[in-house]
C-alpha positions in Angstrom: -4.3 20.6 -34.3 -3.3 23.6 -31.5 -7.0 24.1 -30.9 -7.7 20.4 -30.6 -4.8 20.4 -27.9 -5.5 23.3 -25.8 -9.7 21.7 -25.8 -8.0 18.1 -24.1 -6.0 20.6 -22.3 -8.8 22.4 -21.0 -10.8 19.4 -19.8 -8.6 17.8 -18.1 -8.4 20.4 -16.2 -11.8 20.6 -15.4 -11.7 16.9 -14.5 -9.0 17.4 -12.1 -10.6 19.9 -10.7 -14.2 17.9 -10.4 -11.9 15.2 -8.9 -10.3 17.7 -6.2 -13.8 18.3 -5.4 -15.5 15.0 -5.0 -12.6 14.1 -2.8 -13.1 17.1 -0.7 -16.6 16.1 -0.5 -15.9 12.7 0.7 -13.7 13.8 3.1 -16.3 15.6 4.7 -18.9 13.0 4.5 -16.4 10.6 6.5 -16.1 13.0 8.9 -19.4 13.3 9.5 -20.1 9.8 9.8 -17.4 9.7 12.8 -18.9 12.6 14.2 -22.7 10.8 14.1 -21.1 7.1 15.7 -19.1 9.6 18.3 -22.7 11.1 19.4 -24.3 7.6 19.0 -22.0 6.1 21.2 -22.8 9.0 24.1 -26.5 7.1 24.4 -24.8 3.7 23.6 -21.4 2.4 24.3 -22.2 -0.8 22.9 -22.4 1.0 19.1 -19.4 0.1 17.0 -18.3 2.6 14.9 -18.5 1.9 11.4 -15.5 1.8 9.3 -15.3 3.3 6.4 -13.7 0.8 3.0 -10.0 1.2 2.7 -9.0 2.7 -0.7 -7.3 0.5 -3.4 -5.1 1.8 -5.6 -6.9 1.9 -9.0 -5.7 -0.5 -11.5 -3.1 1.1 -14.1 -2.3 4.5 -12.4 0.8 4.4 -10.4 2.5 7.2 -10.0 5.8 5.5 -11.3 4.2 4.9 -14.5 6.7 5.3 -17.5 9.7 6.1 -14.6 12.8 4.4 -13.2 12.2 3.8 -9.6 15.7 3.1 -8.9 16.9 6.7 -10.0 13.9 7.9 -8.0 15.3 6.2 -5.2 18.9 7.4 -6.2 18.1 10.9 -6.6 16.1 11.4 -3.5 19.0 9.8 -1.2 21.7 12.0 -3.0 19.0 14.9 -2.0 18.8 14.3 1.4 22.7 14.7 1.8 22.5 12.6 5.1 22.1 8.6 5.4 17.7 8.6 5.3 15.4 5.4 6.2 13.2 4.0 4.2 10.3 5.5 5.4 11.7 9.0 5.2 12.7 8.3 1.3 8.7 6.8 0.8 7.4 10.4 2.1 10.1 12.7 0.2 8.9 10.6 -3.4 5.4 11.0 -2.4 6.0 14.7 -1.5 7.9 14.9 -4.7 4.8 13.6 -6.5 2.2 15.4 -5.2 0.8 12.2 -3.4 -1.8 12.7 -0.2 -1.4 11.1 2.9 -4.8 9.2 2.2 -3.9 8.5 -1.6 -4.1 5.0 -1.5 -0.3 4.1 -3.2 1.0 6.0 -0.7 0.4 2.7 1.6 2.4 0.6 -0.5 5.1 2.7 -1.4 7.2 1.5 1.3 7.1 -1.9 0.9 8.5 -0.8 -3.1 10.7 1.3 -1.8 12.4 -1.3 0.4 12.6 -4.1 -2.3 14.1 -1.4 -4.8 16.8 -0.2 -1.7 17.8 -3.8 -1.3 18.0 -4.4 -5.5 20.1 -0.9 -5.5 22.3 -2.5 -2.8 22.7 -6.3 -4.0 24.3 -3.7 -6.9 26.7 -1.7 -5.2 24.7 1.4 -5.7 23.7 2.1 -2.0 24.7 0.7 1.7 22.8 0.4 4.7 25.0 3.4 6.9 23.5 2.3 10.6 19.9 2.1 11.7 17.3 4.0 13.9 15.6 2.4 17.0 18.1 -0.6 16.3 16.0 -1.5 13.3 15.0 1.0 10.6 17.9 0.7 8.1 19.2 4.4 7.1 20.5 4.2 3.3 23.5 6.0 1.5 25.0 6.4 -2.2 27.5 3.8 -1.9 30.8 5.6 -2.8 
C-alpha cells in the first residue's frame, strides 16, 4: 500500500512539474507574439495587435475547495493587525495559496471576497473601519 502511495506521490510530482513547464513555455510564446505585433507595427501602424484568450478558471478546481472562506477571510484580517481593504485581503489569500498573478481565479477572487466581507458583516463578525480614496472599504474583526 506504502509503495502504491509514494508511485501517486511521485507522479504528481512529475505532473506539476510538466505543468510548471508548459506554463513557462506559454509565457514565453505570448511574449513573443507581442514582441512580432510590436515589430509589425514599426512597418504598419494600422496592425492591431492580436490578443491573446483570457484564461478561465477550469471547472472544479478552486483553490477553496473543501475550505471555509469565511475563516479565510477571518484569519487573514486578524493577520494583518491593521483595518486592510478588500483588495489587499484578495492578494494576502492568493499569496497564502500559492496563486499567480495570471492564474485565472485570482481575477474573481475579489468579487468573493467582497460578498463573503459583507456576509461576515451582516453577522457581526467584521466592520467596515473607514475607507481609502473615499471608497475602498478597509475591514476589521468586529470586537
Amino acid at each position: 500500500m506504502a509503495a502504491a502511495v509514494e508511485e501517486l506521490l511521485k507522479k504528481r510530482a512529475e505532473l506539476t512539474e510538466r505543468r510548471q513547464t508548459l506554463e513557462q513555455q506559454i509565457k514565453q510564446i505570448d511574449s513573443d507574439v507581442e514582441a512580432i505585433d510590436q515589430v509589425a507595427r514599426l512597418f504598419d501602424p494600422s496592425i492591431l495587435p492580436t490578443k491573446t484568450p483570457r484564461k478561465r478558471a477550469p471547472a472544479g478546481r478552486s483553490p477553496f475547495s473543501g475550505e471555509n472562506l469565511s475563516a479565510i477571510v477571518l484569519k487573514t484580517i486578524r493577520e494583518a493587525k491593521e483595518p486592510i481593504s478588500t483588495a489587499a485581503c484578495s492578494a494576502a489569500i492568493a499569496t497564502d495559496k500559492g496563486l499567480g498573478e495570471d492564474d485565472p481565479f485570482v481575477a474573481t477572487m475579489s468579487s468573493r471576497i467582497s460578498a463573503t466581507l459583507s456576509n461576515l458583516e451582516r453577522r457581526g463578525r467584521v466592520r467596515q473601519a473607514g475607507t481609502v480614496d473615499g471608497r475602498k472599504n478597509l475591514w476589521e474583526i468586529a470586537r
